[in-house]
N, C-alpha and C positions, 0 to 999 in steps of 0.2 A: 718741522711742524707741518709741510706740506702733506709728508705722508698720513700723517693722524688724520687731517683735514678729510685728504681723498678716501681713506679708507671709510670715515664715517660716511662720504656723502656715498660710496658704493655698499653702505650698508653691511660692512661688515662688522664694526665697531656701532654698538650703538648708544642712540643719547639717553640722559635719562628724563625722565619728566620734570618741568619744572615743579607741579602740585604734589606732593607725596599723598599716595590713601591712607583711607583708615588704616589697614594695616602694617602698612610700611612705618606709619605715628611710633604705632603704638610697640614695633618692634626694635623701633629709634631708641625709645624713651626707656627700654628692658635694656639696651646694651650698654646705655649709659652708664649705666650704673659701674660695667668692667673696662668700655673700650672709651677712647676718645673720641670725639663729634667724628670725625674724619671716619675711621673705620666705621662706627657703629651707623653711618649714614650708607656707606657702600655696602655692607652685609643687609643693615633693612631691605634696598633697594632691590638686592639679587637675589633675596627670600621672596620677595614679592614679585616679580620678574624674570625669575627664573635665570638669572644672570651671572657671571662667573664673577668672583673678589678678586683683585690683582694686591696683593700685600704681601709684607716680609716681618708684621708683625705677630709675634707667634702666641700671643692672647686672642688677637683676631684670629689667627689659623684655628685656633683651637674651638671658636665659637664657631666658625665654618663647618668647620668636622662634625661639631654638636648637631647643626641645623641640617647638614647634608646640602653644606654651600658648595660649588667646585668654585678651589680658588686656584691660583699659580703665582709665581712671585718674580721678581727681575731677576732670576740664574736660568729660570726657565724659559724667559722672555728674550735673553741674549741669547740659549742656547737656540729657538726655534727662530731667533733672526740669523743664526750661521746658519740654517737647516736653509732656511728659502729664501739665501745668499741676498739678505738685506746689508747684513754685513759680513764681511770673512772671518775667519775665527782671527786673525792676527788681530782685525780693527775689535773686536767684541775683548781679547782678552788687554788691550789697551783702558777699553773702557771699565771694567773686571778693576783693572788695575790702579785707575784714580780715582773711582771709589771707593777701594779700599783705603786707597790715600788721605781720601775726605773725610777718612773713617766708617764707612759702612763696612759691617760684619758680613763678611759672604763666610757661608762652609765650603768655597773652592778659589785655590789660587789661579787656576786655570777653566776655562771655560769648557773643556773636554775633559776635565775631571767629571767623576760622578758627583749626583748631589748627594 
């Protein structure tokens, strides 16, 4: 958690507003209709903010794609923590590997597999 922390306060991660605009409302209350609160609040957000979506779910990917969201998902997010050695690939395909356990669907058994 420390690193989330430091990275937001060094401004690389950033937060989002507490008030949503007009906009962001009104783009809320359109997604609703396909995505659940969760997603359809991160997609308003990064329409209106110019912000990247971090999801794995592929109705939200797909309203991304529609809007010309950039989004990435957690295969891409382990693979660019082996990249700038947050973690090594051994430690990332451990992680790979228990949540698959947990049941999460990855398209790779291995984290140096392509996606």
């Amino acid at each position: 958690m420390n690193q989330v922390e430091e990275a937001v306060d060094q401004k690389r991660v950033g937060r989002a507003t507490p008030l949503p605009s007009t906009a962001e409302r009104q783009i809320y209350r359109e997604l609703l209709r396909i995505l659940a609160p969760g997603e359809a609040s991160c997609i308003a957000y990064a329409k209106t903010y110019a912000a990247v979506v971090v999801t794995d779910d592929r109705a939200a990917r797909q309203c991304c794609t529609e809007r010309d969201i950039p989004f990435t998902g957690t295969i891409a997010i382990l693979k660019a923590s082996c990249i700038d050695a947050t973690v090594s690939q051994e430690e990332a395909n451990v992680i790979l590997l228990s949540m698959i356990d947990a049941g999460y669907y990855s398209p790779v058994q291995n984290i140096s597999d392509p996606i």
